[in-house]
TORKOL-4160 file (C-alpha; in steps of 0.2 Angstrom, whole numbers, padded with zeros to 4 digits, m for minus):
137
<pt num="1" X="0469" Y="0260" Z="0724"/>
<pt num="2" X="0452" Y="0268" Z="0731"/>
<pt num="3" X="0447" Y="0281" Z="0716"/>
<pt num="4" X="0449" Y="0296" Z="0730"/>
<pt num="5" X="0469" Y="0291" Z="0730"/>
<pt num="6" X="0469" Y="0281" Z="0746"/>
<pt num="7" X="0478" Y="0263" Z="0745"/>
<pt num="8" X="0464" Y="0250" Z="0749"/>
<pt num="9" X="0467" Y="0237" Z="0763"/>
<pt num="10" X="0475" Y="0221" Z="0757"/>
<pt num="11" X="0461" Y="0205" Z="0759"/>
<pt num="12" X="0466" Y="0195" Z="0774"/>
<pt num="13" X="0460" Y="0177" Z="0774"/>
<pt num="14" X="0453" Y="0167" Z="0790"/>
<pt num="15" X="0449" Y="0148" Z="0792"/>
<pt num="16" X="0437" Y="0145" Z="0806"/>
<pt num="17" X="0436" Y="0127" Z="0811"/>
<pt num="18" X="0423" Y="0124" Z="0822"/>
<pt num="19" X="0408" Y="0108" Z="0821"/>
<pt num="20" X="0397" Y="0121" Z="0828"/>
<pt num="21" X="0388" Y="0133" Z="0813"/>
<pt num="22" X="0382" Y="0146" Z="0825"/>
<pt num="23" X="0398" Y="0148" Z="0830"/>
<pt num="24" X="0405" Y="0149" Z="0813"/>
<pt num="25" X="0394" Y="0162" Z="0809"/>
<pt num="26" X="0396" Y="0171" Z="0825"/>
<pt num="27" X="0414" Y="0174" Z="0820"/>
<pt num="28" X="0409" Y="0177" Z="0800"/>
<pt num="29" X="0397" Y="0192" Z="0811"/>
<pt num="30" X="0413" Y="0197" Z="0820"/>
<pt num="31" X="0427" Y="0200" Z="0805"/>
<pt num="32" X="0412" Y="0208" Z="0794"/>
<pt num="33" X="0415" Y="0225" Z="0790"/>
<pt num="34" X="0435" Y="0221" Z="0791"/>
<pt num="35" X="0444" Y="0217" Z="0774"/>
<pt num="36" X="0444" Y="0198" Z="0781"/>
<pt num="37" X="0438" Y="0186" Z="0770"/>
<pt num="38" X="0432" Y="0171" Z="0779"/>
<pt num="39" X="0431" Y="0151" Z="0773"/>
<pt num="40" X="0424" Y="0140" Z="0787"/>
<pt num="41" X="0426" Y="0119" Z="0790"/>
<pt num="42" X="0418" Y="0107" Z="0802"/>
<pt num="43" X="0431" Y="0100" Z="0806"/>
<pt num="44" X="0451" Y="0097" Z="0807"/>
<pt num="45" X="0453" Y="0086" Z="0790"/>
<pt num="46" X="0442" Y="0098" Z="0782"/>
<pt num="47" X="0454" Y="0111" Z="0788"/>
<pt num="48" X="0468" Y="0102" Z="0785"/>
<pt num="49" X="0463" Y="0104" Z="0766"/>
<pt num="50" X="0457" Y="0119" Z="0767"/>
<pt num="51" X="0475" Y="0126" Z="0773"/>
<pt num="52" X="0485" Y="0122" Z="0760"/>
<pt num="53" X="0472" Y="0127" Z="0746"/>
<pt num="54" X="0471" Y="0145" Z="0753"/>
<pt num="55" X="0487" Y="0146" Z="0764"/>
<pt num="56" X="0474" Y="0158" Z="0774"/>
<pt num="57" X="0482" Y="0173" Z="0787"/>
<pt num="58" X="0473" Y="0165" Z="0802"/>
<pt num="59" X="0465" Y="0149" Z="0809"/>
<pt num="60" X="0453" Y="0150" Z="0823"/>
<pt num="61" X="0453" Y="0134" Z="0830"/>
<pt num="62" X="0438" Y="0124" Z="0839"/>
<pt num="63" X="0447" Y="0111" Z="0852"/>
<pt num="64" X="0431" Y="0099" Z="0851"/>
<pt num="65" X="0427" Y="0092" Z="0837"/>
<pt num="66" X="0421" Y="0074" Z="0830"/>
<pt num="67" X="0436" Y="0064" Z="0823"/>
<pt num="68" X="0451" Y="0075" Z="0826"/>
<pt num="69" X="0453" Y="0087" Z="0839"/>
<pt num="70" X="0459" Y="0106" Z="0837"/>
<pt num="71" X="0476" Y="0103" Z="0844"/>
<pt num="72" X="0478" Y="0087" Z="0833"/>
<pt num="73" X="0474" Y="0096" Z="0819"/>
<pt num="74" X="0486" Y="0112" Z="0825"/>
<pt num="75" X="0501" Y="0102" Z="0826"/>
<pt num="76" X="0496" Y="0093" Z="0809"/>
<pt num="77" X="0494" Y="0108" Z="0801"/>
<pt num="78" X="0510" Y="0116" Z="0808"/>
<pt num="79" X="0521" Y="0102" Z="0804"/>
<pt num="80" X="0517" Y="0106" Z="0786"/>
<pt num="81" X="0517" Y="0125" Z="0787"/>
<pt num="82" X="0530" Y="0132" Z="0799"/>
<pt num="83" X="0521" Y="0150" Z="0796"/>
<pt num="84" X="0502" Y="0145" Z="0801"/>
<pt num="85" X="0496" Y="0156" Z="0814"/>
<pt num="86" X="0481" Y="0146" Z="0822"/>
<pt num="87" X="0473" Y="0155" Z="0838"/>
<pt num="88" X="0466" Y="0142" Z="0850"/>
<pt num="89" X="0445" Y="0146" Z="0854"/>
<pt num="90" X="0437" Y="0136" Z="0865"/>
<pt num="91" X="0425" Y="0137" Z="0880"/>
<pt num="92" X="0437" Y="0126" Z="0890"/>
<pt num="93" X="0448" Y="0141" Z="0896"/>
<pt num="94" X="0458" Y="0128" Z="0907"/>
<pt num="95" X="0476" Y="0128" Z="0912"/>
<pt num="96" X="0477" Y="0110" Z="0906"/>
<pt num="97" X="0469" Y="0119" Z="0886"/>
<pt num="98" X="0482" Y="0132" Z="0888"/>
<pt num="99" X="0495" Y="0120" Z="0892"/>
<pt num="100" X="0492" Y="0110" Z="0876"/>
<pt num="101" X="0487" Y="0125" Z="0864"/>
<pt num="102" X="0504" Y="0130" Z="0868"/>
<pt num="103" X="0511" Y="0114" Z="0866"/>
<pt num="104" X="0503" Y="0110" Z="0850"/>
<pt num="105" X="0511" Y="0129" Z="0843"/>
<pt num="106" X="0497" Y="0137" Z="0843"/>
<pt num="107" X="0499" Y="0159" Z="0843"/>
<pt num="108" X="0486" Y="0162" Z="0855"/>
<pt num="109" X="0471" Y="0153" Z="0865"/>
<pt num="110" X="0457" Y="0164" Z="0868"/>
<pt num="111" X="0439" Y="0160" Z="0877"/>
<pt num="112" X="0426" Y="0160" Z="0864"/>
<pt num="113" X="0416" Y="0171" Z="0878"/>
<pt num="114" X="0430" Y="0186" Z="0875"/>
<pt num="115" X="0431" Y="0189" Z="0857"/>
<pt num="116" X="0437" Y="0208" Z="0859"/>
<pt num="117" X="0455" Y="0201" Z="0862"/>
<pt num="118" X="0452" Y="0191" Z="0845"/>
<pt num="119" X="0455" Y="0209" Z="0835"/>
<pt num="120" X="0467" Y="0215" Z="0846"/>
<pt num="121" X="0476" Y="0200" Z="0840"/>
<pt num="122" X="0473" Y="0199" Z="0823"/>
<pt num="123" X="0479" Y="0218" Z="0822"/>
<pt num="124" X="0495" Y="0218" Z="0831"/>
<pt num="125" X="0499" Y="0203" Z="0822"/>
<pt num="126" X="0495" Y="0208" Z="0801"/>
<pt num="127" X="0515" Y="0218" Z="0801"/>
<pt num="128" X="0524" Y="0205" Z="0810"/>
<pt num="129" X="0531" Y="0189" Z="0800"/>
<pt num="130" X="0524" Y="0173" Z="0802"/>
<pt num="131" X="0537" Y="0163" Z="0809"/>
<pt num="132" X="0536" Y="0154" Z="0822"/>
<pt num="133" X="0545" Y="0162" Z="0833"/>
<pt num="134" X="0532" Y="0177" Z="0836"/>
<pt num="135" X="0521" Y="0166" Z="0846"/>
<pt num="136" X="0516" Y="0171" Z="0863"/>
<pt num="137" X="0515" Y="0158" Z="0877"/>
């Protein structure tokens, strides 16, 4: 509780896997001012880790990255955890990328160039359980 009697916002977690540190911290700039709390990786092994230590609300998802790729890592990650919600960004907004975020389980893919529908996203989303289920094509 806020001391004026209002409930305070529950701290929502988000794992950003992306190789590219500008990036990372474009989306850290993004979520600030929001009751997110971001941890970052480099890459999909790092994440992989990095899941099931802090079984976060959200994984934004890099597609390229050295060693294993954003969709290997998705399905990897998925396997384990049924309730992950990973949201595909990428610069490759191709309908091959869509084909296989979908493929892989992924919630949503989303061109890093749009990040609006990123909080749109996130928003809709923080009611709704996380099965699998809920996950648009």
């Amino acid at each position: 509780m806020l001391n004026d009697g209002r409930q305070s916002q529950p701290v929502r977690k988000c794992l950003v896997v992306d190789d590219h540190a500008g990036f990372r911290q474009v989306i850290r700039d993004f979520l600030s001012g929001t009751s997110v709390e971001v941890i970052e990786c480099r890459d999909g092994a790092e994440a992989l880790h990095a899941y099931a230590e802090q079984l976060p609300d959200w994984i934004l998802m890099d597609v390229e990255m050295p060693d294993m790729d954003g969709f290997t890592t998705t399905r990897q990650i998925l396997r384990q955890f049924r309730e992950a919600r990973v949201v595909i960004l990428t610069q490759h907004n191709s309908p091959e990328y869509r084909e296989e975020a979908r493929a892989a389980g992924a919630y949503a893919f989303l061109s890093k160039d749009d990040l609006k529908q990123l909080r749109t996203i996130m928003n809709q989303s923080l009611n709704k359980p996380k099965a699998r289920k809920d996950r648009p094509t």
